[in-house]
N, CA, C and O of each residue as an XYZ file, in Angstrom:
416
protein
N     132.818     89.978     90.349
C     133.224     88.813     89.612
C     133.558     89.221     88.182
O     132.865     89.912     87.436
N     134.670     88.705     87.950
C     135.172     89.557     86.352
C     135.521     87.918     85.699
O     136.110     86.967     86.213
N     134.905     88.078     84.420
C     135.387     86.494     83.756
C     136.827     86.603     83.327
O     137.479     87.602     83.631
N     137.217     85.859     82.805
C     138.514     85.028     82.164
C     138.735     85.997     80.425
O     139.662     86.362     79.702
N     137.463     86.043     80.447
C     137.144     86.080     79.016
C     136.142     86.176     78.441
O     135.372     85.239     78.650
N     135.567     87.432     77.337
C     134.582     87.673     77.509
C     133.543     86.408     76.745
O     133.914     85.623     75.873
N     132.300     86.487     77.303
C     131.345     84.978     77.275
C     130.319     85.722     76.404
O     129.834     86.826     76.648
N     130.050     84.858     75.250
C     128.998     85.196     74.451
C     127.706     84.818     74.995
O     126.683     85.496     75.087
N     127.977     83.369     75.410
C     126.492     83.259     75.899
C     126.597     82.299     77.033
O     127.537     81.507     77.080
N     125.320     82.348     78.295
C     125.836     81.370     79.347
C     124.666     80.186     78.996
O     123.739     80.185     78.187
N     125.130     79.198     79.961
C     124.092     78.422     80.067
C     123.336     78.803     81.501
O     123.750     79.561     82.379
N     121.724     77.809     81.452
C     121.207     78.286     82.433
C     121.859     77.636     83.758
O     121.126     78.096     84.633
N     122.813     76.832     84.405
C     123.455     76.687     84.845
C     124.387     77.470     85.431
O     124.736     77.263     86.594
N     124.814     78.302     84.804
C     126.010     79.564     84.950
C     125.508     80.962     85.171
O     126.024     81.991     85.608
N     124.569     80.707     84.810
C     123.548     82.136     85.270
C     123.071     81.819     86.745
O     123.206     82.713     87.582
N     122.501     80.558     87.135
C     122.161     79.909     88.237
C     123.109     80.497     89.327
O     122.845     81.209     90.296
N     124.833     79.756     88.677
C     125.408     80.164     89.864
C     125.795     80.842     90.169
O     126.250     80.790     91.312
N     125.971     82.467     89.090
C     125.963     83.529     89.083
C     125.486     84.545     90.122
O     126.023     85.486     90.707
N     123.878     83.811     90.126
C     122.630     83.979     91.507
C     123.374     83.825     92.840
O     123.617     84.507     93.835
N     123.679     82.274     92.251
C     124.351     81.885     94.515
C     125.506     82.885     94.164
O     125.446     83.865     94.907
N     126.454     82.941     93.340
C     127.768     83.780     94.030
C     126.882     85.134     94.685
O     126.699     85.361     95.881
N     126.375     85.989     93.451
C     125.827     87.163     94.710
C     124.825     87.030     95.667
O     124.642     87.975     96.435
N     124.027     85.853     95.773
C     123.064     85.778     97.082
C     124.158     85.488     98.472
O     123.817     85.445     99.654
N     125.630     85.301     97.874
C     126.080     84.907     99.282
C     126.710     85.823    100.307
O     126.991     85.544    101.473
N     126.892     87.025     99.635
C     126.834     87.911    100.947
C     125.861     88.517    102.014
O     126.053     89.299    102.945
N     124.517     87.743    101.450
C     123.472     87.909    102.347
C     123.781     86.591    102.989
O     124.288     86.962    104.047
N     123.788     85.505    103.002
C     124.043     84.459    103.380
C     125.156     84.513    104.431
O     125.032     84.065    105.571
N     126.489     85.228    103.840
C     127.515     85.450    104.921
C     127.191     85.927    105.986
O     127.566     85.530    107.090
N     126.304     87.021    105.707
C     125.944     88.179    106.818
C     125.100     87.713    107.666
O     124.985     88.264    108.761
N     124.493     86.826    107.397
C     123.283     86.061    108.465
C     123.974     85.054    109.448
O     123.579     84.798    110.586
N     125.034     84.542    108.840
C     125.724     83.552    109.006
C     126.620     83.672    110.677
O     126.748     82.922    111.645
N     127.101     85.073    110.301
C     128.191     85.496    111.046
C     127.906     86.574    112.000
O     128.589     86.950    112.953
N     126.377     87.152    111.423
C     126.180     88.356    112.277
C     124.424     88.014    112.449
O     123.788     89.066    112.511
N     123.742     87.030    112.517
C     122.673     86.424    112.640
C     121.786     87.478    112.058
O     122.207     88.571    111.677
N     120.455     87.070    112.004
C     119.416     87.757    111.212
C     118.963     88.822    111.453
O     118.245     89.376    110.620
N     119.355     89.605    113.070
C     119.187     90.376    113.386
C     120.056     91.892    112.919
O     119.670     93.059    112.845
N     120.976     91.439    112.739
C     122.122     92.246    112.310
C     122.492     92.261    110.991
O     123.706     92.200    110.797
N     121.877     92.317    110.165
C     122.205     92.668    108.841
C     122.665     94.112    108.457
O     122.094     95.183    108.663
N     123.615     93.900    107.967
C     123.902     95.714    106.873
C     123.672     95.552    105.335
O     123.347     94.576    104.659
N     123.970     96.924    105.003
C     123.204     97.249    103.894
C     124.391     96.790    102.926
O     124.191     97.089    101.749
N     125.496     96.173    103.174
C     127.114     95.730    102.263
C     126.865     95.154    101.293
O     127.518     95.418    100.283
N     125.609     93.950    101.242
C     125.329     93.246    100.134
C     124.185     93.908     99.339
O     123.854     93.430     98.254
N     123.597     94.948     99.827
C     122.950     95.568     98.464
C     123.106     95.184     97.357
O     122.303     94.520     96.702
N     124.643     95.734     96.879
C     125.086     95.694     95.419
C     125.007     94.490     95.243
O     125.152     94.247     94.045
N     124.812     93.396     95.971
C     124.930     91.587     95.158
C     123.261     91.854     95.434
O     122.722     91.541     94.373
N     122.665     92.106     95.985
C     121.040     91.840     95.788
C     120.883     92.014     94.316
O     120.408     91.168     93.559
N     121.411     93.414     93.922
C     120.813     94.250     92.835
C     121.461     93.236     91.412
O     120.710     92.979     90.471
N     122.647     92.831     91.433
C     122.634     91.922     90.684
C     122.485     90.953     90.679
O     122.374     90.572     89.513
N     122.363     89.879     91.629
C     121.487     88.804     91.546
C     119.808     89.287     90.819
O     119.473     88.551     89.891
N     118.953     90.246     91.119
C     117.750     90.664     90.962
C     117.935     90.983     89.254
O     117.027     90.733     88.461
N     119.162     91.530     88.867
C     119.209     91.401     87.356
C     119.176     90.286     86.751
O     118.478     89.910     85.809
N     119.969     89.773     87.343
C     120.401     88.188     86.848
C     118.749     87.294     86.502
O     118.309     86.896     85.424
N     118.186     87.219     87.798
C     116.719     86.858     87.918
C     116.175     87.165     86.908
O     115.781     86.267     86.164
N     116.019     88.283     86.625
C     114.847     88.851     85.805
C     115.309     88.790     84.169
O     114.636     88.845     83.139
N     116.698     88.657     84.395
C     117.326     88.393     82.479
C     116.984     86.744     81.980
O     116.886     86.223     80.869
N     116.827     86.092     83.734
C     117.017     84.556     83.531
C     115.675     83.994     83.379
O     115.412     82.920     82.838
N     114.472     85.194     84.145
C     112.984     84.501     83.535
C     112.272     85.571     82.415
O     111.386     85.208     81.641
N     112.805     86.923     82.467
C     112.408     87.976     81.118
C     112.794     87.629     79.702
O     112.012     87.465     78.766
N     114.206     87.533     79.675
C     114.400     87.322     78.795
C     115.416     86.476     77.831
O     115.903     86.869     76.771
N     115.639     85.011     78.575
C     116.310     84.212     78.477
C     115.339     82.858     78.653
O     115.668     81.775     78.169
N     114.701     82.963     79.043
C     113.296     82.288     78.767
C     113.823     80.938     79.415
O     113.973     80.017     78.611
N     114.092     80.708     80.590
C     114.647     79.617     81.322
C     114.112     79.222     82.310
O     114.684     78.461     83.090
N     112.546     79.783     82.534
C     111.455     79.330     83.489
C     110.182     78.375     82.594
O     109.764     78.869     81.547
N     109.915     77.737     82.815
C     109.311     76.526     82.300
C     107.750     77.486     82.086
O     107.041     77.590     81.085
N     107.627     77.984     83.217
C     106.085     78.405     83.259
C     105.453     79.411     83.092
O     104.271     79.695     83.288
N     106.609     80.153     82.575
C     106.339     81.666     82.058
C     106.190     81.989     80.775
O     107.287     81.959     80.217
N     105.167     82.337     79.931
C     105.185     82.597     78.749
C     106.688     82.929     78.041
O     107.467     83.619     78.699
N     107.002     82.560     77.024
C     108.166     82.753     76.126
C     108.360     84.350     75.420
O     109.081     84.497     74.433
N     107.720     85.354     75.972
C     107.969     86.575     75.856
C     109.325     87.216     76.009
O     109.738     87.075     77.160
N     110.199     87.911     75.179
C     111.494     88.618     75.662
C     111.170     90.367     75.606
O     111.866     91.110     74.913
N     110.317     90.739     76.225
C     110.221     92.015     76.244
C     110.144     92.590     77.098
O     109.748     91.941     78.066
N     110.456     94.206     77.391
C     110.779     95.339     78.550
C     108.891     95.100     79.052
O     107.801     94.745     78.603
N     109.584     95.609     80.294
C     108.061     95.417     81.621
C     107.220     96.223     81.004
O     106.031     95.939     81.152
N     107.540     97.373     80.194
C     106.299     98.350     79.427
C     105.806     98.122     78.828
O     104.702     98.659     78.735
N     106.227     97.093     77.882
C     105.154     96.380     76.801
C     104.550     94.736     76.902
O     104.340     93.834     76.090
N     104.426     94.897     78.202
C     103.499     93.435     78.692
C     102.980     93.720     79.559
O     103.450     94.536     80.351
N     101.496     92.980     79.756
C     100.451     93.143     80.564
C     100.826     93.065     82.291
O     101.668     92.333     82.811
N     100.184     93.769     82.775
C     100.395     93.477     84.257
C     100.519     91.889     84.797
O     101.342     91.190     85.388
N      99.570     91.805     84.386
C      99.370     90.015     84.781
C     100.576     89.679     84.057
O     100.817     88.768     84.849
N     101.706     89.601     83.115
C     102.596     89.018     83.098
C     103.484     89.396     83.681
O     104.158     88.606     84.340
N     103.804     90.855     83.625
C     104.719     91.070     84.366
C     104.411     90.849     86.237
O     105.462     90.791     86.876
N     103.594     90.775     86.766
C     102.846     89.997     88.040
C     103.663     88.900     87.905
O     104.745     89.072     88.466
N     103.526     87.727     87.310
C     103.838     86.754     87.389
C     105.406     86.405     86.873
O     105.942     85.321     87.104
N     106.048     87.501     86.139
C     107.705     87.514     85.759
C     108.509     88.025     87.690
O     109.549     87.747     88.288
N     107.551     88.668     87.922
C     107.699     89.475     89.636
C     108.007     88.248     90.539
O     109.053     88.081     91.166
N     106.997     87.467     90.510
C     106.638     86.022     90.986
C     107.632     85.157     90.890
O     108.285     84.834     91.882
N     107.885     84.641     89.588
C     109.007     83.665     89.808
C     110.786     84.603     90.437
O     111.434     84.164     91.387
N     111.172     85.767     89.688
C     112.136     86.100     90.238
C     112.308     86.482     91.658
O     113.304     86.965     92.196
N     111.006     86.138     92.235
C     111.126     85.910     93.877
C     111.405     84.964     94.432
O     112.199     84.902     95.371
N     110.544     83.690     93.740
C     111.081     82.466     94.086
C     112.589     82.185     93.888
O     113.278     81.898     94.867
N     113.188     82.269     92.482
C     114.431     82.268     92.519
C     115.518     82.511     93.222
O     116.578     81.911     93.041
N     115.291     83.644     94.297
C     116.042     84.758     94.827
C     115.737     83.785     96.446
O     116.602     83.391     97.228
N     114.489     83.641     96.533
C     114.594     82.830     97.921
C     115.070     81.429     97.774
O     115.901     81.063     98.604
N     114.765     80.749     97.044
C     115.596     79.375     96.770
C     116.715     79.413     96.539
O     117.312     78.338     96.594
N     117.529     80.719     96.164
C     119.291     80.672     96.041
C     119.703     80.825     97.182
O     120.729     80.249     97.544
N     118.926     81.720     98.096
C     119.329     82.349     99.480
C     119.219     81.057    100.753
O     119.954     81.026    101.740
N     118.199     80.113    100.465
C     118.078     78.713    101.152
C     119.077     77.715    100.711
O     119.522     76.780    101.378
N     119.399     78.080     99.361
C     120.192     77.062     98.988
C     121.597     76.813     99.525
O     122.237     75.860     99.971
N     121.835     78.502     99.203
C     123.388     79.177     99.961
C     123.424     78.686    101.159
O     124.503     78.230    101.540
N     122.284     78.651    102.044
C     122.265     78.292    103.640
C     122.740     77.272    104.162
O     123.383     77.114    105.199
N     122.228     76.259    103.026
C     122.430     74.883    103.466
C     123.448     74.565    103.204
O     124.121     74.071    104.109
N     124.148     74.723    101.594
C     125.160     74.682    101.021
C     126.769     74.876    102.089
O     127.794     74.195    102.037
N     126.316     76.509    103.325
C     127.669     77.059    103.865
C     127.134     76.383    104.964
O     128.079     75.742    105.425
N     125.784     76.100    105.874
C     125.291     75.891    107.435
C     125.776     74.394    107.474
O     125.630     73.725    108.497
C-alpha cells in the first residue's frame, strides 16, 4: 500500500484500517483455501499489521488501558511490556474476525 502523499500523521482510525488492509490476506486465504490450507504469502501483511499494532498501543497511545508510556520494549518493565503483548493480540484477532465477517 503506497499513499497519495506523504502523511504526517494518521488518525487512530487510519491506522485501524491499515490493520484490516494487511489482516486480509490471511482472511483471503482462509476464505478460499479454508483453514486447513494456509501458506506462508501473507507473512509480510502479518509482520506489518504486528507493526502497526504495536506503534498503535506502544507508542501512539491509542489503547485506553495501557499506561501512556512511548518507549522501546528495553526500557519498560516486563509486566508492561506483558501487557503492550496483550492488547496487540487482541487487536490482531479482532481485525482478523472483523475481516471475516466484513468479506463471509
Amino acid at each position: 500500500m503506497i499513499p497519495d502523499k506523504e502523511q504526517l500523521s494518521q488518525s487512530r482510525k487510519e491506522i485501524l484500517a491499515s490493520i484490516d488492509v494487511a489482516m486480509g490476506g490471511r482472511v483471503a486465504e482462509e476464505l478460499l483455501l479454508g483453514p486447513e490450507d494456509y501458506t506462508t504469502g501473507w507473512s509480510s501483511d502479518l509482520q506489518k499489521a504486528t507493526q502497526l499494532a504495536y506503534a498503535f498501543v506502544r507508542y501512539y497511545g491509542f489503547k485506553d488501558n495501557v499506561v501512556l508510556i512511548a518507549a522501546e520494549k528495553n526500557v519498560t518493565s516486563e509486566d508492561y511490556n506483558y501487557l503492550v503483548d496483550q492488547e496487540v493480540q487482541k487487536i490482531l484477532q479482532v481485525r482478523n474476525i472483523r475481516g471475516k465477517k466484513f468479506i463471509g
